[in-house]
C-alpha positions, 0 to 999 in steps of 0.5 A: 559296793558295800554289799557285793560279798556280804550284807548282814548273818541275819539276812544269810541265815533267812536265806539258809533257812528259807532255802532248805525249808522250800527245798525240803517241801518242793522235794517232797511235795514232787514225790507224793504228786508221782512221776507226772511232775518230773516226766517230760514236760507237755507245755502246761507242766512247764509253765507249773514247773517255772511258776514253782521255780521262780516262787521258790526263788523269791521266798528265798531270797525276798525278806517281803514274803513270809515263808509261810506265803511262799509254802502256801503259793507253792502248795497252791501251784501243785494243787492246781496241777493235780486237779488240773491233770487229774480233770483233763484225764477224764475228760477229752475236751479239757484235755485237748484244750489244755494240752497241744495235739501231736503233729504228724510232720514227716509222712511216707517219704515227704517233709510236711511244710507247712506242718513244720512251719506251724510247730517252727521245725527245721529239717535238720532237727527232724534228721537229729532224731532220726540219728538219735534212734539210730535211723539213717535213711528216710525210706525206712521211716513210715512217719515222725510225729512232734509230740505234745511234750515237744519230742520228735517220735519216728515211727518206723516202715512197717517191715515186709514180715509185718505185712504179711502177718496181717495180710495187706499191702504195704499201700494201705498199711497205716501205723494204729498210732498215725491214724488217729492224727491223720 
């Protein structure tokens, strides 16, 4: 019970200098690495962004890691996460390796079960986003796709006016954005 409010100032003045160092360093190593690492987040991002947090954490508040150790694993992380992105954008199959593909899992009017059931959607989180794009009717939705940074995107029926601008029946019109995931 002796340390629940206060232990020793030597210990809180580490933990006020380690904390403004690590956080001075975590801010400006996230603006030099661009918009990437505050984006939204596909599954490998997260786990970075975790792996930096809890690194942070524990050079904080640890007295057995040395500041410099805790810079180094932090600088390590983001290093790894440019060269990581940096590769997968040139080259597709690292990409699909690291990244999950998005995921039709409502198409022309039908709940796709057992796309659902593989990415553990419900239908009241696919009618969420429906409503959060102000969609309130399923005919008026071609597709919603779960995306790899887990967001749910609705892709609208393409309008009687879009049909005919390009000549074709509403039957064999298929979104540029669906056919790939088809």
């Amino acid at each position: 019970m002796d340390m629940l409010f206060f232990d020793n100032i030597d210990k809180l003045g580490r933990i006020v200098l380690t904390a403004v160092t690590v956080y001075v360093l975590i801010v400006i190593i996230t603006k030099v690495s661009g918009k990437r690492s505050t984006s939204q987040l596909n599954n490998f991002d997260w786990i970075v962004t975790v792996m930096i947090g809890s690194l942070g954490a524990s050079t904080i508040l640890l007295k057995d890691i040395p500041l410099i150790e805790g810079i180094s694993s932090i600088l390590v992380l983001y290093v790894m996460q440019f060269l990581v992105t940096k590769y997968a954008s040139i080259s597709p199959q690292f990409s699909s390796f690291i990244l999950s593909e998005p995921r039709i899992v409502f198409y022309q009017g039908q709940f796709l079960p057992d796309a659902m059931r593989a990415e553990r959607l419900t239908r009241q989180e696919l009618e969420c986003a429906m409503r959060s794009e102000g969609v309130n009717n399923f005919d008026d939705v071609e597709a919603i796709v779960f995306e790899s940074d887990a967001q749910l995107t609705i892709i609208p029926k393409p309008t009687s006016s879009d049909n005919n601008d390009n000549h074709q029946s509403e039957e064999n019109t298929v979104s540029e954005t669906i056919a790939p995931l088809m």
